[in-house]
C-alpha positions as CSV (number, residue, x, y, z in Angstrom):
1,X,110.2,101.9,103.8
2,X,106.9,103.0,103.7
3,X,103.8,100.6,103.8
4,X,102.1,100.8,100.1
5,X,98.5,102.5,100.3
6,X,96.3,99.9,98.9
7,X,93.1,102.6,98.9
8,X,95.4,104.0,96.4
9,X,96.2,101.0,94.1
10,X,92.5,99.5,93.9
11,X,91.3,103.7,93.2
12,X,93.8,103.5,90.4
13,X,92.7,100.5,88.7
14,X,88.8,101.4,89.4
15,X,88.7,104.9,87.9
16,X,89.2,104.3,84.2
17,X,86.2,101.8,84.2
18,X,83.9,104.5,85.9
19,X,85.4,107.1,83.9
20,X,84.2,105.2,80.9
21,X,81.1,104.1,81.9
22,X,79.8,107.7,83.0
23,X,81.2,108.4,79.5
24,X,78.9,105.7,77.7
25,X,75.5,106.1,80.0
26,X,76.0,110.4,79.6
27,X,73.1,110.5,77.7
28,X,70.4,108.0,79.0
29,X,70.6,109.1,83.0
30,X,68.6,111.7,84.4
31,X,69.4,115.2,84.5
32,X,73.2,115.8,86.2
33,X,73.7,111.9,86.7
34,X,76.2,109.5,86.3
35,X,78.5,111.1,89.1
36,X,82.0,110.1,89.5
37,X,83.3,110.8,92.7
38,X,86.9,110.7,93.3
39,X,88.1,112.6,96.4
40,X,91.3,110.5,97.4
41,X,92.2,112.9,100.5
42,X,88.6,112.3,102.1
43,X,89.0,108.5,101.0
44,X,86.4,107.6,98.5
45,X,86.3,107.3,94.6
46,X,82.9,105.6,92.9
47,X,80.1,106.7,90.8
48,X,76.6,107.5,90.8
49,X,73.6,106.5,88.3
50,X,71.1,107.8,89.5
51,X,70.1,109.4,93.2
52,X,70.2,105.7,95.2
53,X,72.4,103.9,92.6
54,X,75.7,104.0,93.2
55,X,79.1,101.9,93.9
56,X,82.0,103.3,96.0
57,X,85.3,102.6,97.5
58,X,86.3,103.9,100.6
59,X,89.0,104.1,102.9
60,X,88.1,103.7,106.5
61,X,91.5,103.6,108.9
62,X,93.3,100.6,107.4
63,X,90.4,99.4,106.0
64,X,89.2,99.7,101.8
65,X,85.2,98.8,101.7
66,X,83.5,98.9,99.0
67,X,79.8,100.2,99.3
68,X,76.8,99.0,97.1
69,X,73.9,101.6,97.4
70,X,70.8,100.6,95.4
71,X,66.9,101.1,95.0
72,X,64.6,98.2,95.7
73,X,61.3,98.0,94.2
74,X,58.5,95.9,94.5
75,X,58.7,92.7,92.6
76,X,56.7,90.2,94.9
77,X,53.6,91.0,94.2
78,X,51.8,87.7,94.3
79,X,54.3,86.2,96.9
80,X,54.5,89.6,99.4
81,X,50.6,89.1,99.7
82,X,49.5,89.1,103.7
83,X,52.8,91.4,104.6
84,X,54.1,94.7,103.8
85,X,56.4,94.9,101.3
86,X,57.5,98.5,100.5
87,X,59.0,99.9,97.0
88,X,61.3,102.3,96.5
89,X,63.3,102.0,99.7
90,X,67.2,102.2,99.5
91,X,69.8,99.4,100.3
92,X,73.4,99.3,101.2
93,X,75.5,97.0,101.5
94,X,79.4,97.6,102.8
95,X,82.3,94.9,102.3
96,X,86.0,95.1,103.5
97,X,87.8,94.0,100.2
98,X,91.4,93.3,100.1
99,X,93.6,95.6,98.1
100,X,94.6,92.9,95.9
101,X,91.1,92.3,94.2
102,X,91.7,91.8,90.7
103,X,90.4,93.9,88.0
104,X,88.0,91.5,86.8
105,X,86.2,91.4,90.4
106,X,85.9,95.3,89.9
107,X,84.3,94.8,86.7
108,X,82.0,92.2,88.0
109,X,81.0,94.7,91.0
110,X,80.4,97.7,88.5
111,X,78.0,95.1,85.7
112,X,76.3,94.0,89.0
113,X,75.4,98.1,89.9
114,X,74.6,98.4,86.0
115,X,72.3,95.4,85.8
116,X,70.2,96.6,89.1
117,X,70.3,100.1,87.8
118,X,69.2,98.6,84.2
119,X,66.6,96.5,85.8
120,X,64.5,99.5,87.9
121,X,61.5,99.8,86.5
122,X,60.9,103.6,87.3
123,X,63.8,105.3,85.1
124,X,63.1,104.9,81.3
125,X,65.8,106.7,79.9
126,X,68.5,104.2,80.4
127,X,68.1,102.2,77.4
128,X,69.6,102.3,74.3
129,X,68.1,104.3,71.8
């Protein structure tokens, strides 16, 4: 018997909720944008905002990670004083998840990429009209 492909299980569940929220931000993301990737044979499904915003899961050997890419901006203004503090750089962050993450833990990850993509403050075309 063959060992079941959790890349494939966690892909299935994640798709319709980026399918539907490329769907719903169509029209208030940049030119081209949201993205959603799904190449299963190369091992990773997700979806773009924006160029720097985007939430992935890939399939690395055995392992299913899911990787966080955001932008940071400057927000410290009063509290970065006396060191550098640079806006606009981009952040990743990649966690080995188990295939039996539940689809509200999916959800939670995709709001968390929606509420720092909501909060930037250099796209203003992402709110509701």
């Amino acid at each position: 018997m063959s060992k079941p492909d959790g890349f494939a299980a966690v892909r299935r569940r994640l798709l319709p909720m980026l399918r539907r929220v490329a769907e719903r931000l169509a029209d208030r993301t940049v030119p081209g944008y949201p993205v959603v990737v799904d190449d299963p044979e190369q091992g990773v499904s997700g979806i773009a905002l924006a160029p720097g915003f985007g939430l992935y899961l890939v399939r690395e050997g055995e392992r299913i990670l899911l990787r966080r890419e955001r932008v940071l901006h400057r927000t410290l203004v009063h509290t970065a004083a006396g060191r550098e503090w640079f806006g606009g750089e981009p952040y990743e962050e990649v966690e080995e998840i188990d295939p039996s993450i539940s689809d509200i833990e999916l959800r939670d990850e995709l709001a968390r990429l929606l509420a720092t993509w909501h909060k930037h403050p250099l796209i203003i075309r992402q709110s509701d009209s």
